[in-house]
N, C-alpha and C positions, 0 to 999 in steps of 0.2 A: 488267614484273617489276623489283624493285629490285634494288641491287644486291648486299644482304646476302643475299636472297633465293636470287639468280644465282649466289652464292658458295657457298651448301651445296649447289646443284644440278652445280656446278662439281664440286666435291669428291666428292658422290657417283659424279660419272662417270668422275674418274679412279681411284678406288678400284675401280669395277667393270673400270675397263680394265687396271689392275695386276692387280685379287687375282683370277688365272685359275684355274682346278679343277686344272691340273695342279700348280701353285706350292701345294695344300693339301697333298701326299705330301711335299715338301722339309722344310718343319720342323718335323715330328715324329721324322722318321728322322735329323736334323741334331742335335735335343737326345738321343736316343738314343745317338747316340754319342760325343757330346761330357760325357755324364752332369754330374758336377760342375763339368765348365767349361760350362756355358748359357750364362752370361754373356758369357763372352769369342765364342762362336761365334753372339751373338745381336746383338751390337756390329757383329762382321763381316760377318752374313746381312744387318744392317738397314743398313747403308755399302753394300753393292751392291745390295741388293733394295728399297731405301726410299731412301735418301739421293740415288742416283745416278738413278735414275727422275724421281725429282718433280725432279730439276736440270735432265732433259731437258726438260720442260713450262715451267721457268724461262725455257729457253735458246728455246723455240721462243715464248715472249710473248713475248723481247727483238727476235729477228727479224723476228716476223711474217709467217715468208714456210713454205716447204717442207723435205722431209725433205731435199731436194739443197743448200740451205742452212747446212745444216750444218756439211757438207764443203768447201764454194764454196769458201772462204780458201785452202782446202792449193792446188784448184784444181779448173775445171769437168770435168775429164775424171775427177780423183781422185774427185768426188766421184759421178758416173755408178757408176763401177765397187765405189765404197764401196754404194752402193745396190743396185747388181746382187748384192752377196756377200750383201747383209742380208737382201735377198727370196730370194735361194735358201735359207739356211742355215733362214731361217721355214717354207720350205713344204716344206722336206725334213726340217727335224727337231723343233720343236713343234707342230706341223701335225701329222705321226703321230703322235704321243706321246698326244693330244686321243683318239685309236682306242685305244691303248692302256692308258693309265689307265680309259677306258671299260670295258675289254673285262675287267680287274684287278676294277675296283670294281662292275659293275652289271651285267655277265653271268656270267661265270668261277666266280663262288660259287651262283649257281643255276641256271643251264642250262649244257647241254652243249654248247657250241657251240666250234667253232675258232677259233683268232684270228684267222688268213688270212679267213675266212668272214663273221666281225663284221669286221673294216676292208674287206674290198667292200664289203656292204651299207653300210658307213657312210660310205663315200667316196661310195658313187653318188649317198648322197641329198646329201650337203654338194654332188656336181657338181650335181644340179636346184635346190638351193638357188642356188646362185654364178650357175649362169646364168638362172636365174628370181628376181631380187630380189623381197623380199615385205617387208613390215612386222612379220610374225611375229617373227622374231628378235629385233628390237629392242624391242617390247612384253612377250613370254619373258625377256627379258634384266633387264628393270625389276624383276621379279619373282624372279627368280632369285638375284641377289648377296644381299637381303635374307635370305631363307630361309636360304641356306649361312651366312651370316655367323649366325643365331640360333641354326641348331643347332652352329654352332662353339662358341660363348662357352656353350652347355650343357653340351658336350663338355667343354671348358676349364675352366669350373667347378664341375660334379660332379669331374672325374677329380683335381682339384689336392687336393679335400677328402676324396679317399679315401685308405683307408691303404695305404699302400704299401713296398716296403722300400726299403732306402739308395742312393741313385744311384752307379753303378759307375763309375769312369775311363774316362779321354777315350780315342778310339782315334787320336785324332788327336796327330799332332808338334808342332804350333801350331796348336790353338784358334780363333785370332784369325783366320788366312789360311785354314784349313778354312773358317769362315763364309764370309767373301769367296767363295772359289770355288763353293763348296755357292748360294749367291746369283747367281752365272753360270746355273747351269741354269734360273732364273725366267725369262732371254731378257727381264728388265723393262725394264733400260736400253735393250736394239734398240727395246721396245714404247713407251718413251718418244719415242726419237727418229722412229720409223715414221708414229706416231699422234698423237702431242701435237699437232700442224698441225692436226689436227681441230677441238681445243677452240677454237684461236686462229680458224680461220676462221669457226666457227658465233660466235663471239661476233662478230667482224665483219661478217656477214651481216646480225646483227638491229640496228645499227646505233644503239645507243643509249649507246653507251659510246666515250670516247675513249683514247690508247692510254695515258695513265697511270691510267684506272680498271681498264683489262682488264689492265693490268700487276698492279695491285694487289688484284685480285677474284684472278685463276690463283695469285698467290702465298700469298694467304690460303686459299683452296680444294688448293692442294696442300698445305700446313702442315696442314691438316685430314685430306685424304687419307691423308697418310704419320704421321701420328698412327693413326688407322685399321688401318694394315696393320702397325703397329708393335704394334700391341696384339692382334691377332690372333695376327699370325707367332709375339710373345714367348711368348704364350701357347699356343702348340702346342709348341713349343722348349721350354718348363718343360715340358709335358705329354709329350711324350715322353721328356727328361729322368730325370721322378719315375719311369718308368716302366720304366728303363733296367735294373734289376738282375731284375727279376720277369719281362720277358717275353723269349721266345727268338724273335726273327723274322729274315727275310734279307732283305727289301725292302721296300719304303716305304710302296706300296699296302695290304701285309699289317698294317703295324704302325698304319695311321691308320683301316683296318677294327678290327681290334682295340679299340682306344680308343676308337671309337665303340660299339663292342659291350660291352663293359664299362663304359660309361656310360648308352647307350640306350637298350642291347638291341636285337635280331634286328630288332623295328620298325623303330625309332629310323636306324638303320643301311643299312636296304633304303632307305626315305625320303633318307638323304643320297644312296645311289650311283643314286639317280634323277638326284636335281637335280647332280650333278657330274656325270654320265652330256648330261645338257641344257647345263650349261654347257660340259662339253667343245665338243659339236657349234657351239653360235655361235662358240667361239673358231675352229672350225677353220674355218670357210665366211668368218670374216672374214679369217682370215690369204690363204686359198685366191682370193677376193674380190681383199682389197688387193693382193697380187702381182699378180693379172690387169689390175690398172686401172696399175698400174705398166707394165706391160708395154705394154697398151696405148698409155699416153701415148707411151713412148717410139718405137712405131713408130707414130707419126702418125693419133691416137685411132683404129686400126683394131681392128673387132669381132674380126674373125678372130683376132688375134694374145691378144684376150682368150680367144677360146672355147678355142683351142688350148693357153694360160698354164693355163687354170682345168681341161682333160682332163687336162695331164703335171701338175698338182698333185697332183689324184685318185689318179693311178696311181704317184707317188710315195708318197704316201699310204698306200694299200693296201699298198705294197711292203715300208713301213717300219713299219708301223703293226702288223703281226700280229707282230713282236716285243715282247716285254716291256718294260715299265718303264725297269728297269734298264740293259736294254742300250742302250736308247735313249740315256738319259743318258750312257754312258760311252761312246758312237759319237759324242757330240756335244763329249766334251772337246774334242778338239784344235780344232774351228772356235772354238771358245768361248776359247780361249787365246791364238785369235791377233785374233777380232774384238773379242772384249769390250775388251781396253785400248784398240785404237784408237778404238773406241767411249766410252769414257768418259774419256778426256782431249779430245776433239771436244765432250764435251757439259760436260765443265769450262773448257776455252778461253772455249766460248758463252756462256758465266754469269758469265765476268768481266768489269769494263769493256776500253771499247776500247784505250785505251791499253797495258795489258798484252794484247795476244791480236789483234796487229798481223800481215798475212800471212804475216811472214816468223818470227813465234814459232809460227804454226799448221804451218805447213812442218817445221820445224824438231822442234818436237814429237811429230808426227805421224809422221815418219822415222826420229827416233827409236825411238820405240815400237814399230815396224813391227820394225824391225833387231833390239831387246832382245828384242822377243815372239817371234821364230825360231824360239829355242833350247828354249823351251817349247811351242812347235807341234811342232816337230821330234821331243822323246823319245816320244811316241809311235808313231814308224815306225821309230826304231833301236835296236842293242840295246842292253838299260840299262849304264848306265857309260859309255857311247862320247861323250858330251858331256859329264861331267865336266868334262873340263877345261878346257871352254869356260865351263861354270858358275859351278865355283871361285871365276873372276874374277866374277861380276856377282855385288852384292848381291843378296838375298833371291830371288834365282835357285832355292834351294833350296827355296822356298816356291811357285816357280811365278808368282813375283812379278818376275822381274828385269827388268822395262822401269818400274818405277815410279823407282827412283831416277835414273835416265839419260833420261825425261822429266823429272823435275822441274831436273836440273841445264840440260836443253836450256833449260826454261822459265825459267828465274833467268838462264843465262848469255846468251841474244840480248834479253833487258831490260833486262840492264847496258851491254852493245853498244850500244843502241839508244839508253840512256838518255847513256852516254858519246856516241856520236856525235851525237846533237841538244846536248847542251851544247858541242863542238866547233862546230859549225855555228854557234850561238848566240854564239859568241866570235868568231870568223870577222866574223859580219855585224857584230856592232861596231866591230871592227876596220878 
């Protein structure tokens, strides 16, 4: 296979391992409420749900090595434990949500059934899935991003050419960090740093590439990929946008049913909450899967310790999964407030050269962010007001943003350090 060839096959795959069926509810309910700011909250959805994703796939060709690689620099224990929180947070909360959106989109509107009732059955078969690997999935899977992705851009462009009335104002305070955060709940960035080691070792495996072609095949295939989800995303975000003053809905699932219904039709509609119904289920037997095989490694490739990983998955699963959509998402802020930053300055360190992104700026970095993200993990367990006045002081704190300026000054100020003490050193030796 060449290697322009390898490169759209590249692309395809990490497009299908970003654009997950539950990440199609995010933006359209995203331009809905952001009405005539789309722009601004489609800048920010595609900076955390596009931009930072394919960085991670950048930062895992640069390494070549694992998802504990990442974290190595801060340090090997840091990064154990950075890994222990990213596989729990996956198999406790996008992991249900995969039941949920199912249960919203593909049961809920025509049978009568409970949600407790759909997330058992559908956890048991994801458990005979996980411990029975099979080739299904992955042949289902080839077929499946294709399909959603056709009837999306039908959706997309019937609905933009219909008439509609005038898009209503933003509900949001800032636009721009609404997107950002609204792009937390994708879980792209975790899925970047979790799975990117996939691409880089399958191209390793077939051994026909050396590591400036595989550097430059992954960069050209994610530029491709994140064109892709940029032109989808954008265009659900117009589309529910346009759609912003005519329809009255309260959740996400309802309003991207809708849209399709007003596009499709009743057909049209059943046909997608199949195939997002199908894509749900591989997302969740691969997340359920990959925890287990983590888990495994770390206690000493013991099976046990996978069968056991892949039951309490299940039964996490089931437990969180017969609730709604919505809730799910909003049980998920506070992990997502405090993992995502450290998550995405991990996966921007990794993408820079070595020189900038030396141990002691990842340390450094890393601490920081931990420290500024606190205070925005924290307000949701205390009463509001009661950190104020710790906010006050941090920039764009109020945005749910305040570890970004206090990383970047950590990252400037141990490069000046660094860059002063080697020119010191450098005078030294001549002297």
């Amino acid at each position: 296979m060449n290697s322009v060839k390898q490169t759209f096959v590249i692309a395809f795959a990490l497009f299908s391992l970003f654009f997950g069926a539950g990440n199609l509810i995010l933006p359209p309910f995203l331009g809905y409420n952001a009405g005539e700011d789309w722009l601004l909250v489609t800048v920010g959805f595609a900076l955390s749900a596009v931009v930072i994703p394919i960085l991670a796939i950048y930062g895992h060709a640069r390494l070549q090595g694992t998802m504990l690689d990442f974290a190595n620099k801060v340090s090997p224990v840091f990064a154990v434990v950075y890994a222990v929180i990213v596989y729990a947070i996956s198999i406790s909360l996008p992991s249900p949500r995969t039941a949920s959106v199912t249960y919203e989109m593909a049961i809920q509107p025509y049978f009568e059934i409970s949600s407790l009732w759909l997330s058992s059955v559908y956890f048991v078969v994801v458990l005979v899935f996980a411990l029975n690997r099979t080739k299904i999935l992955s042949l289902i899977g080839k077929f499946l991003t294709p399909l959603i992705i056709a009837i999306l851009l039908c959706i997309i462009g019937i609905g933009l050419f219909a008439e509609t009335e005038p898009m209503r104002n933003a509900v949001f305070e800032n636009s721009f960090t609404g997107g950002i955060l609204e792009g937390y709940q994708t879980f792209d960035a975790i899925g970047g740093v979790v799975v990117g080691a996939v691409i880089v070792i399958s191209l390793a495996l077939q051994g026909k590439f050396n590591y400036g072609e595989k550097k430059k095949m992954i960069a050209r295939s994610g530029l491709l990929a994140g064109i892709g989800l940029f032109v989808i995303y954008g265009g659900l975000i117009v589309l529910g946008a346009t759609y912003s003053d005519s329809l009255q809905i309260e959740n996400r699932t309802e309003l991207l049913t809708l849209l399709s219904t007003n596009t499709l039709g009743s057909i049209g509609t059943a046909f997608l909450a199949v195939l997002v119904a199908l894509a749900c289920f591989t997302t969740a037997v691969g997340i359920v899967t990959g925890t287990a095989d983590f888990v495994k490694k770390l206690a000493g490739n013991s099976q046990r310790a996978y069968t056991i990983t892949a039951v309490v998955g299940c039964i996490i699963g089931v437990a969180v999964g017969q609730f709604d959509v919505h809730y799910i998402i909003d049980i998920a802020l506070p992990a997502l407030m405090f993992i995502y930053p450290i998550t995405i300055v991990l996966i921007l360190l990794n993408v820079l050269p070595e020189r900038f992104a030396s141990k002691q700026v990842f340390r450094s970095v890393v601490i920081t962010t931990i420290i500024f993200s606190i205070p925005d993990f924290l307000q949701f367990f205390v009463a509001e007001g009661s950190l104020d006045g710790i906010k006050n002081y941090i920039p764009l704190s109020a945005e749910s943003m305040g570890w970004v300026l206090p990383a970047l000054v950590a990252f400037v100020g141990f490069n000046l350090y660094s860059l002063v003490g080697g020119r010191k050193d450098e005078l030294k030796g001549r002297g």
